[in-house]
N, C-alpha and C positions, 0 to 999 in steps of 0.2 A: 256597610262597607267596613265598619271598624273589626267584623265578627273576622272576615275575611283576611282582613290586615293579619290577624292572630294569629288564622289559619296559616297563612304562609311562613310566617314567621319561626310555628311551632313546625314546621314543615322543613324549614331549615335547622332547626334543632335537629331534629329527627336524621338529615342528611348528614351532620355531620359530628352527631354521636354513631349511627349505622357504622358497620365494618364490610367491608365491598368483600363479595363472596368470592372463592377460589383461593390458591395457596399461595402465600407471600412469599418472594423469591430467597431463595438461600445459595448462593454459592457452593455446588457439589466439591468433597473432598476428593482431592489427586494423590496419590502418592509417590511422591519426588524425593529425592535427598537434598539432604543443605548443600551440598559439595555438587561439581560434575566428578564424574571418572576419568576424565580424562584432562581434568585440572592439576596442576603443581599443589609443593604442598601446601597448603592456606597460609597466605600473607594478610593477617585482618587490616594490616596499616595501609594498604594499597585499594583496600574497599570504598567505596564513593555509596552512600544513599543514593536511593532512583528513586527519582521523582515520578509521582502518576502522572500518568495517561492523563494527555491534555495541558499538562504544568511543564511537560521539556521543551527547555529554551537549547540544549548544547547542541551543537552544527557539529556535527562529529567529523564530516568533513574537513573542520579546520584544522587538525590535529595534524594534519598531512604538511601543515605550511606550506601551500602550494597557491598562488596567488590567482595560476589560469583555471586549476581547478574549482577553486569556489567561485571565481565571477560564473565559470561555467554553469555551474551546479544553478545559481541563483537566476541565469535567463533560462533553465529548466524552468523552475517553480514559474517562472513567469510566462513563458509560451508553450512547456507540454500538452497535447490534448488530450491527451489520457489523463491527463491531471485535469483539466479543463470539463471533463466527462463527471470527475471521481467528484468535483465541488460542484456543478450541478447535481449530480443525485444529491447531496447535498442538503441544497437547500429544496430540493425535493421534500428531503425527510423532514426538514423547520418548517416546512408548508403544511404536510401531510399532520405533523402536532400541533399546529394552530387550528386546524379543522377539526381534530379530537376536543380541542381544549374549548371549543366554540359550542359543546355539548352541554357543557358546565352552564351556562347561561341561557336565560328566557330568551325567545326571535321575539320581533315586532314589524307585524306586516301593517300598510295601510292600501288603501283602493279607493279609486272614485270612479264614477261612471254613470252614464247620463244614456235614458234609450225613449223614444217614442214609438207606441206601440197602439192596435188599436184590433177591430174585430168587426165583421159584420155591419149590421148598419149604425151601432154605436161611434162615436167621436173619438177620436184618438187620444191617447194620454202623453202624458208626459213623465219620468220617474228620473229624478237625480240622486245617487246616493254617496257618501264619503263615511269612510268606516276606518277602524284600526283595528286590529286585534293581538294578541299578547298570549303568549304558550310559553311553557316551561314545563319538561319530562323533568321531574325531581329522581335525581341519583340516587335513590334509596337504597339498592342492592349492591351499590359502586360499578352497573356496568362500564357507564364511559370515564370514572375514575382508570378502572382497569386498563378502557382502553388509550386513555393519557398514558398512563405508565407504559403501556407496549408501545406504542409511539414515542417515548422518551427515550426507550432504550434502543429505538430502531433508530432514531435521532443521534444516538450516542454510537453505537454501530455504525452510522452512515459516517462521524465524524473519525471513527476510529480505521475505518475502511481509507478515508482519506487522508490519514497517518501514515498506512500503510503504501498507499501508490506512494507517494513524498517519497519515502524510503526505502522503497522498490527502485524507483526509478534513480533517484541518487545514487543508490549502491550499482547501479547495472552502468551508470555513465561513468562513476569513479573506477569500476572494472574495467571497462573499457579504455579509459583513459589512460589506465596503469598500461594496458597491453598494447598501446600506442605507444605509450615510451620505451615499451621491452622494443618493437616492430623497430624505433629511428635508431636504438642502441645497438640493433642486429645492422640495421643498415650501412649503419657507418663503419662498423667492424667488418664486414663483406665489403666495403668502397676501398678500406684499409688492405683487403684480403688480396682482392683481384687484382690490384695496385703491385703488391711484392708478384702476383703469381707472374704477372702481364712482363713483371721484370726478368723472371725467373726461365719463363718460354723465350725471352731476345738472348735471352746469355746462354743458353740451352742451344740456340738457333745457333749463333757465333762460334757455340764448339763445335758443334755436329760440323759447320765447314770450314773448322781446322782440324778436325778428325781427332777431338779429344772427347767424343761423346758418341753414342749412339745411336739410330735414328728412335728407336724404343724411348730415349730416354727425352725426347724431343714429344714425342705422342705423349705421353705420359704427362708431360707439362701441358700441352695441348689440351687432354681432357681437365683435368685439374683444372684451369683456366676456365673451360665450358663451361662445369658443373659448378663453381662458384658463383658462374653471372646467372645458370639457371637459378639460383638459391635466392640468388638477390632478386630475380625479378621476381619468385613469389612473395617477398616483403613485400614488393612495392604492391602484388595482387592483396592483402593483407592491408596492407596501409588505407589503401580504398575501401575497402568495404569497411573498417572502422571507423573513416570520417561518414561516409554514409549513413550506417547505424549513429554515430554520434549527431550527424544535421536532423535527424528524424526526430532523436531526443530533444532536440533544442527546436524542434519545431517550424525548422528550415529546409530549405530543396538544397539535397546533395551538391547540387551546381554551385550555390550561393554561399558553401562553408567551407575555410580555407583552414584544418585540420593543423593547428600548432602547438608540437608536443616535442620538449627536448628530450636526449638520452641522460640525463640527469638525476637520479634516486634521493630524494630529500632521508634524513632520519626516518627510520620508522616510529610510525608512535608508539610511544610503552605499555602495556596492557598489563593489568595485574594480576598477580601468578594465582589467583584463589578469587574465585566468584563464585556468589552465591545465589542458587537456582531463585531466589524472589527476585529477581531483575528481570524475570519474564512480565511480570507485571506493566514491565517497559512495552512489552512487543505490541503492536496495534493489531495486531491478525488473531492474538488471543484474546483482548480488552472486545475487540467488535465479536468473537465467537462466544465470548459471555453474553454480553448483550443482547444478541440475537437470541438467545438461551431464555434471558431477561423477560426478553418481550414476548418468547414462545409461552412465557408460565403465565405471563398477565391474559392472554389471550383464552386461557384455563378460564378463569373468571368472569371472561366478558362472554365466551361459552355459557354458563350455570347458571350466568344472570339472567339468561331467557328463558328459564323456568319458573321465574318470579314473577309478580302482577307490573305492570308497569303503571305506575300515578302520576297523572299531568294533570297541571293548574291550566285553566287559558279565561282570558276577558277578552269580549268584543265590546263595542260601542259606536256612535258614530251617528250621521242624521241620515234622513230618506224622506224625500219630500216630492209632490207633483210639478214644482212651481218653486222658481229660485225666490221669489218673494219669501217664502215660508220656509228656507229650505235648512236655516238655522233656528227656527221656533221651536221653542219647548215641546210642543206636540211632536214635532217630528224627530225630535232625537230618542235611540233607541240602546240597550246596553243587553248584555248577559255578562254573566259569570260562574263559574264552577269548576268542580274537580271530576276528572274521568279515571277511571280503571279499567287498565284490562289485560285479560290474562289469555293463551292460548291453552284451550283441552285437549285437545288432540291432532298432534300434527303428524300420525303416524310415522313415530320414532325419531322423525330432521331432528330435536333438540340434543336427543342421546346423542346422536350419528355425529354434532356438531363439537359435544363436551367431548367425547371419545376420538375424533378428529386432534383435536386442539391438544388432548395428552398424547397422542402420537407425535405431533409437531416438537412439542415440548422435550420426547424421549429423543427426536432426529436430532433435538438442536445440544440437547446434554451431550450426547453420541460424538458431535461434530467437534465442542467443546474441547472433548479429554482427548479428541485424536490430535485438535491445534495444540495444545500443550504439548501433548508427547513425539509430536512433529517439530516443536520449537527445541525442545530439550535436544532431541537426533539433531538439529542442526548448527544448535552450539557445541554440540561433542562432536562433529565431523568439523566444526570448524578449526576447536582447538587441537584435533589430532593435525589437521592441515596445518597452524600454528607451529606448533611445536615439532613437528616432523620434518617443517621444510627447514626450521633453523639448525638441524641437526646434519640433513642435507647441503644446506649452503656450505657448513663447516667443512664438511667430509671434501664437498666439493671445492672450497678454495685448495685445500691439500692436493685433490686431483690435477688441480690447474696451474698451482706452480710446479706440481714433477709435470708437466706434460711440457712448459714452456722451457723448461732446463732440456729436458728431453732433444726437444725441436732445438736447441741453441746449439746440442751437441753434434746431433746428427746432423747439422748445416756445416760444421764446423769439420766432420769427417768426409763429407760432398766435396769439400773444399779442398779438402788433403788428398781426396783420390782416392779412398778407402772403401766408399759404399758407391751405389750407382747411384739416377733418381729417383728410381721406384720406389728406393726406401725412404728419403725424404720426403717424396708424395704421401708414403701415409703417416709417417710422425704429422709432418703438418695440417693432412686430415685428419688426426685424433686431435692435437691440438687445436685447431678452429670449432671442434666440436665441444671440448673443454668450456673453450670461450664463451661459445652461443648457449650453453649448459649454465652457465654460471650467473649471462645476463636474464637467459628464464626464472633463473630460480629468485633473483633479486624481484624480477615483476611478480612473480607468483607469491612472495611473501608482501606485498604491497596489497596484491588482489585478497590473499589470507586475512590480512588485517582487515577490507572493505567487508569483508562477508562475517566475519566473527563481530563487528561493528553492527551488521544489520540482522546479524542473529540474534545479541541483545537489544535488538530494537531501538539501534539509535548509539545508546549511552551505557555509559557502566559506573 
């Protein structure tokens, strides 16, 4: 037994001086610039270190200081079921690596069993037996090394995958929620609207039958009137379906969710005029397309390891006896032990077919790799053109909106004097309400800008 003892021993030497066959993973080169193009010029004092994948603690949400927003955001994380999908595969994938990692280690099975059996005109017997036995495939080539590592990074994908919904779905409720406060800010400006028009059709009314107006100019208030409440009832069609989309996200029936969102614009949060393209490192949709990459290359390996002899140890032992009297006696106990090898000669070409398999896998998952990067990159430079484009627009557009309201003050002001009819106040007033509703867009859309240039750096910056 002792020769044996050795055996094994120098048997794990042997496993773990070996180097497990196939290529060790190297992270392929990208070629990106430090800068975006569509970034200001570099501010390095406004840079923040990003932390890896797996270590962000920042709620980027909270940036917003919006108190209904983040309670919201947080019974997301807690009743999404798309979230609830994305942590089952999960711990799918910490299941799926405990069973890799269960390779590493000798089984031990035992059995017992008892039969009477007999023949012809001989006596019947009786056989009771209890046995254990013990196997161990020693990893000599690193197959299931290898395939620990492909599971570790399918492990790490699977977690990275589930970074990614979190932040999906956070950014698509924080969207939404910005476009619920554009919807109650439209709203109230159309309650404001139809209010002066409503006023504006009775005093219209009053002249026409003291014959200081015309009946034209009486219709004309009339539509005016119409086509604002038609305006307002598509908010309120708009309103509805984003509290719907929003109870879905929060993992409640439409009916049971009572949609409260003020016309109120908190500060925008300040973003730094100069980022640097390594903050994709941040993104969870590139950390899981590495990974995946990761585990396509270790799967190289556990391919080419089936070219090699496979050597397992195994001991049996145990008793076998006719007769429970005897049935632990020295005579009746019985053992083995030894080392098996063995190798396949010809499997008409499956091993190739499988190593050549596993490097195609390996070239799809490179492939998919460098398109998520250059997909992240395109979606922070359309986010900071959105960024910065729409602040140049708000500007342009405050300009627009105070000439449009001096505009309308004027032209009220000559209605008044008898100078213009109301056709012409009808459309000052409708360029001017268009001014308005232009101006509250643009406030949501730079709120929504800031959410998606948030979730194009993956979170944090």
């Amino acid at each position: 037994m002792m020769r044996w003892y050795k055996t094994v021993i120098a048997c794990g030497v042997i496993i773990l001086a070996g180097c497990a066959v196939g290529p060790d993973y190297v992270r392929p080169n990208i070629d990106v610039n430090d800068e975006y193009a569509h970034s200001l010029a570099a501010d390095r004092s406004a840079w923040v270190p990003a932390t890896p994948l797996g270590q962000a603690t920042d709620q980027w949400w909270q940036r917003f200081n919006d108190d209904q927003l983040a309670h919201w955001i947080q019974e997301l994380f807690e009743h999404n079921q798309n979230l609830a999908q994305a942590e089952a595969r999960y711990r799918q994938a910490q299941a799926a690596l405990g069973q890799a990692r269960a390779g590493l280690f000798p089984t031990l099975d035992m059995g017992a069993s008892g039969q009477r059996a007999g023949s012809g005109q001989s006596a019947p017997t009786n056989q009771y037996n209890l046995n254990a036995s013990v196997s161990w495939e020693l990893d000599v080539w690193g197959r299931v090394r290898r395939s620990v590592e492909a599971n570790q990074a399918n492990l790490a994908a699977s977690q990275a995958d589930l970074a990614a919904t979190r932040l999906s779905l956070a950014s698509t409720f924080a969207q939404s929620y910005f476009q619920a406060k554009y919807v109650r800010a439209a709203q109230q400006l159309y309650d404001q609207t139809i209010a002066a028009y409503e006023r504006s059709l009775a005093m219209n009314q009053q002249r026409l039958a003291v014959g200081m107006v015309s009946v034209a100019d009486v219709a004309a208030a009339q539509s005016q009137l119409e086509n604002a409440r038609v305006q307002r009832l598509a908010l309120d069609r708009q309103w509805g379906q984003l509290r719907n989309a929003m109870a879905v996200l929060l993992g409640r029936v439409p009916s049971h969710f009572a949609l409260q969102a003020d016309a109120v614009f908190s500060a925008l949060p300040s973003v730094p005029v100069g980022l640097p393209v390594q903050l994709l490192l941040q993104r969870p949709d590139v950390a899981a397309a590495e990974q995946r990459m990761a585990a396509a290359n270790a799967q190289i390996g556990v391919a080419k390891a089936a070219w090699l002899p496979n050597l397992s140890l195994s001991a049996q032992g145990g008793y076998r006896s006719g007769s429970w009297s005897d049935w632990i006696s020295v005579p009746a106990r019985f053992w083995s032990l030894g080392p098996a090898l063995a190798l396949s000669i010809f499997d008409g070409g499956a091993r190739t077919a499988r190593v050549n398999e596993a490097m195609a896998a390996y070239d799809a998952q490179a492939a998919a790799y460098k398109q998520t990067v250059l997909e992240a990159v395109r979606e922070v430079e359309d986010a900071l053109v959105q960024w910065h484009g729409l602040h140049k627009e708000l500007t342009n557009q405050q300009r627009a909106l105070d000439a449009a309201r001096v505009s309308l003050q004027l032209t009220r002001n000559q209605y008044e004097a008898g100078l213009i009819d109301y056709l012409s106040v009808v459309q000052v007033e409708t360029n001017a309400l268009n001014a308005e509703r232009a101006m509250l867009s643009l406030q949501s859309e730079l709120f929504i800008a800031a959410t998606k240039l948030m979730t194009a750096l993956g979170g944090q910056w």
